[in-house]
N, C-alpha and C positions, 0 to 999 in steps of 0.2 A: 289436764289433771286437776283435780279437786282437791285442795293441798286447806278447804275448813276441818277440825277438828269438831267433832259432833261430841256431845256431853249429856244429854238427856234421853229420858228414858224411851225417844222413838230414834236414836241414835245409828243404830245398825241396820233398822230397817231405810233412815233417810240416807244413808252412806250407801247400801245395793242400790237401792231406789233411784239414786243421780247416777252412779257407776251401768247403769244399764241404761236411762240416758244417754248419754254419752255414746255408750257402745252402739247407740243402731243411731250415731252422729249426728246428736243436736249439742250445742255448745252447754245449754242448763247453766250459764254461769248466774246470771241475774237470778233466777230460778233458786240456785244454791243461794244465794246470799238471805233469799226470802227464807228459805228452810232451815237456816242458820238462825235466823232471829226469831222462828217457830219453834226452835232448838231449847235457845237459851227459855223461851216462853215458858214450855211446858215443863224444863228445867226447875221453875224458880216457882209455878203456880199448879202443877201436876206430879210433882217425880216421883208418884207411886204408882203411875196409872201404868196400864199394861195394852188399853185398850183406847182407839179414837173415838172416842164418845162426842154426842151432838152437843153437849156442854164444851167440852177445848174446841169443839170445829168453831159455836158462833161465838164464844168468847175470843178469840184469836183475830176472827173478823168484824169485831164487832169496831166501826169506825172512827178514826181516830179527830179528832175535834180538828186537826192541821193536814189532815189529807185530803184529797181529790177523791171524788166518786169513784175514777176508774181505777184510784192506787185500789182501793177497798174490793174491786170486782176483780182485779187483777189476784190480790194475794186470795179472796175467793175461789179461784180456776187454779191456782198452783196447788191448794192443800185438798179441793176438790179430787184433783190429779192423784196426787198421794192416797188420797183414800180409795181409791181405787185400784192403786195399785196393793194395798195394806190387805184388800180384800179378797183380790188374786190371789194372793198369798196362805190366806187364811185365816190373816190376823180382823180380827170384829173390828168395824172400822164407821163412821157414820160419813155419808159422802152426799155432800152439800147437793141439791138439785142446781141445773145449769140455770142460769139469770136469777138465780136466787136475788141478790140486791140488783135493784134498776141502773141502766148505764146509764151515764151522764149526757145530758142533750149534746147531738153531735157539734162539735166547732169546725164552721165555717171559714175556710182558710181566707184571710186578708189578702187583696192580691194588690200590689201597689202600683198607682200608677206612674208613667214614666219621666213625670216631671217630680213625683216624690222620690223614684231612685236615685233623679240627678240631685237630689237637694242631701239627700240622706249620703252618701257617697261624698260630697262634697264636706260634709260637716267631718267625716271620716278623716276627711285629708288635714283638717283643723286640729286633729286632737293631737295633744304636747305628751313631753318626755312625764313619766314619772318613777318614780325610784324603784316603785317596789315591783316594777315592772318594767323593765328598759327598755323594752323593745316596742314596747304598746305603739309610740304613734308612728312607728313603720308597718306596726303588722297591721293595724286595724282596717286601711285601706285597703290592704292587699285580701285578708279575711273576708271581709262581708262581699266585695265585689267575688269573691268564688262562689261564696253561697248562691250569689245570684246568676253571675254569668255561666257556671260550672252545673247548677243548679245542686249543689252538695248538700249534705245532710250537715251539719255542726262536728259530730264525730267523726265522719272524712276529713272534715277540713283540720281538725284540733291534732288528730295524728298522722298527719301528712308527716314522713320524713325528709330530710332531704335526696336522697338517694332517687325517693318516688315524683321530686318535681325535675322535669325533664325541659330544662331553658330551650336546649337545642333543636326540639322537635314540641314543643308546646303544649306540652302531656302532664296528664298528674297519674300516677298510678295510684287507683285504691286496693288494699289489702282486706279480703274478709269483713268486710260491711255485711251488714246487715243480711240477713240470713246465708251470708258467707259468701257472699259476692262478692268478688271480686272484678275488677275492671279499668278498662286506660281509656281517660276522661280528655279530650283535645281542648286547648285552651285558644282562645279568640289571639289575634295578634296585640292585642290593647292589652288583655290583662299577664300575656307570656311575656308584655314589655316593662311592667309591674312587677314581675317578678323577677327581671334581670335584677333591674333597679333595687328592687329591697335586697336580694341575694346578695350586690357587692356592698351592699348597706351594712347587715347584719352577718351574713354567713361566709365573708371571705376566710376564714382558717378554722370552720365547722369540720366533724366528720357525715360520714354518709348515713351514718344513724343518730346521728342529729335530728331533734323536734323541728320541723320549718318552721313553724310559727309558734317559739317558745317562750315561755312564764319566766318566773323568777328560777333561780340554779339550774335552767333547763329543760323543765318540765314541761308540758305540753299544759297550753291556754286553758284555763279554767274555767266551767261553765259559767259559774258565778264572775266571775271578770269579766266575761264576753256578754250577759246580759246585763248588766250594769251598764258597757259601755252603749248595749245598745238602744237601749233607755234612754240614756241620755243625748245621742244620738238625734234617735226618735224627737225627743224634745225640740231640738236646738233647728231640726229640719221643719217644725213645724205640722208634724204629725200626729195625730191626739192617740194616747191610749185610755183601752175600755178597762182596765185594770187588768187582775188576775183572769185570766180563762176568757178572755173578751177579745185579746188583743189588740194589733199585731204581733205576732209570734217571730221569731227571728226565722224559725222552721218555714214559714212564710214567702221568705226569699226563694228558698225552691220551687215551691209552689207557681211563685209568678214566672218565674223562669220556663214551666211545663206550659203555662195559660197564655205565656205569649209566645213563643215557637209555635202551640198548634192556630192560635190567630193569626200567624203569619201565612206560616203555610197554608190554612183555608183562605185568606185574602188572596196567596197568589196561585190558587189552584191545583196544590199539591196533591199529588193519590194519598189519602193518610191512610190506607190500606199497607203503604209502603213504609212511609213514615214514620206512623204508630212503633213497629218495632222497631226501629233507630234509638225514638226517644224510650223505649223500653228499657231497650240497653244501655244507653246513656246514662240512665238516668238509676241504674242496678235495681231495677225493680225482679218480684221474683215470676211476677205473671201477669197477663195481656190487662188482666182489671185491672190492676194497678194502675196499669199507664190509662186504659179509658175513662175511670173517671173522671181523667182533665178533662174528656170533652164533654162532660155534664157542666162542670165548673166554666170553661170558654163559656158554654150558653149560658149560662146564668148572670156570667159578670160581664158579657157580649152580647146581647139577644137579639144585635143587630144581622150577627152570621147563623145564628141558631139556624133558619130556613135555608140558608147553602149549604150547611153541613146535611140538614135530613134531606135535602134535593139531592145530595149527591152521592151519599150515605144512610139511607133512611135505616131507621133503628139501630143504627151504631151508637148513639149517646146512651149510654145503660142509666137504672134506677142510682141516683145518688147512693153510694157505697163508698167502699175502699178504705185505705189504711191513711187517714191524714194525721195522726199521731205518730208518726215513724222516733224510732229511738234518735234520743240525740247523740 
């Protein structure tokens, strides 16, 4: 349910407009928040207009001095969307052409090597009590070792309940990720042992919808908290970053987690005809590209197995694609 309050003058048509979303079952919520602040825009810099003119479409896009390219191509494709739908309608509408502004040179995922995960993990285990977070140097161990071992996106991990970590059978259940996947994630015996461990630490008299790995008054870990700590982290392990958009990316952890399962498996001869959709599922992806472009990424940060993979698979590695910005 869409519970923003819409106030400007394309108000009623952006209120159907997300409500018919919805109805043929996409979530639109990000979506809505972007239309909310196109809201309040044309609100405050149009509220006489009646009609979508190419003046509010490239003022609205016109980029903002602290944004990312792709925030800019992003809100692009949503108002793009609307004008098109404005125009079904009947209402005059100007509708941006598709790649109007350039996308941002694609980012290469950092894939760590495994004497960095033990150094980085390690520093993990270093980090101390602080107030305005009490839980921090129990969960942070436990946290980043899923991103990696579990191979999770940040927002699996961040609304993990307790209900959905399962000690007894070594499971994390996720809820409605990303394009509504959901799925039961098996955890190694190492980090199910982890989680005993922190569980009688922090959560002996929780309820079952309790945050697992909770902030200050309960809230679920904050993005901004979790890359801070992993900054500093990063540092202290001796791993350089390239700044903003260069990384390593914490999203990154995933990534390595995909790169080294299929090096494994190609080291020990597995069918990844078979394979492939294990880590598909695993890994809540919504289709087969998804999961192969790790074995473009294997070759590239491999190129020792590059020639056993096409020997045994020939043209299964597809043209570098895929989604490696996945929502945090």
């Amino acid at each position: 349910m869409n519970n923003i309050i819409y106030v400007g003058p394309f108000k009623n048509h952006i209120q159907n407009y997300i409500e018919l979303k919805k109805a043929i079952g996409y979530k639109y919520d990000t979506e809505a928040g972007h239309l909310n602040r196109f809201d309040k825009f044309t609100l405050a810099k149009y509220p006489k207009t009646t009609i979508l003119t190419k003046e509010i479409v490239l003022d609205w896009c016109n980029k903002k001095t602290y944004e990312a390219q792709a925030n800019q191509c992003s809100r692009a494709s949503i108002i793009r969307q609307f004008g098109v739908y404005l125009d079904s309608i009947g209402v005059p509408a100007y509708v941006i052409p598709k790649r109007y502004y350039p996308k941002e040179k694609q980012y290469m995922p950092y894939i760590y090597t495994v004497d960095e995960l033990k150094n980085f993990f390690a520093e993990t285990n270093k980090c101390h009590y602080c107030c305005e977070c009490p839980y921090r140097h129990f969960i942070m161990p436990v946290l980043f070792r899923m991103l990696y071992m579990c191979g999770l996106r940040v927002s699996e991990a961040r609304f993990l309940k307790i209900a959905d970590v399962d000690l007894k059978n070594g499971t994390l259940t996720i809820h409605q990720s990303k394009n509504d996947n959901s799925r039961i994630v098996p955890m190694s015996d190492c980090l199910t042992k982890y989680c005993r461990d922190y569980s009688e630490k922090v959560h002996s008299c929780s309820a079952a919808e309790d945050y697992y790995l909770p902030s200050l008054n309960g809230k679920p870990m904050t993005l901004t908290n979790i890359y801070h700590n992993f900054r500093r982290f990063l540092w202290r392990a001796g791993i350089s970053h390239g700044g903003r958009g260069h990384g390593p990316r914490i999203h990154d952890f995933r990534h390595t987690y995909a790169i080294h399962c299929l090096k494994k498996w190609v080291e020990q001869d597995k069918d990844l005809s078979v394979y492939l959709p294990v880590l598909k599922t695993y890994m809540g992806h919504n289709s087969f590209e998804e999961t192969a472009y790790y074995l473009h990424l294997t070759a590239d940060v491999f190129p020792n197995i590059t020639l056993k993979i096409e020997t045994h698979y020939p043209k299964i590695i597809p043209e570098l694609q895929g989604d490696t910005n996945e929502t945090y």
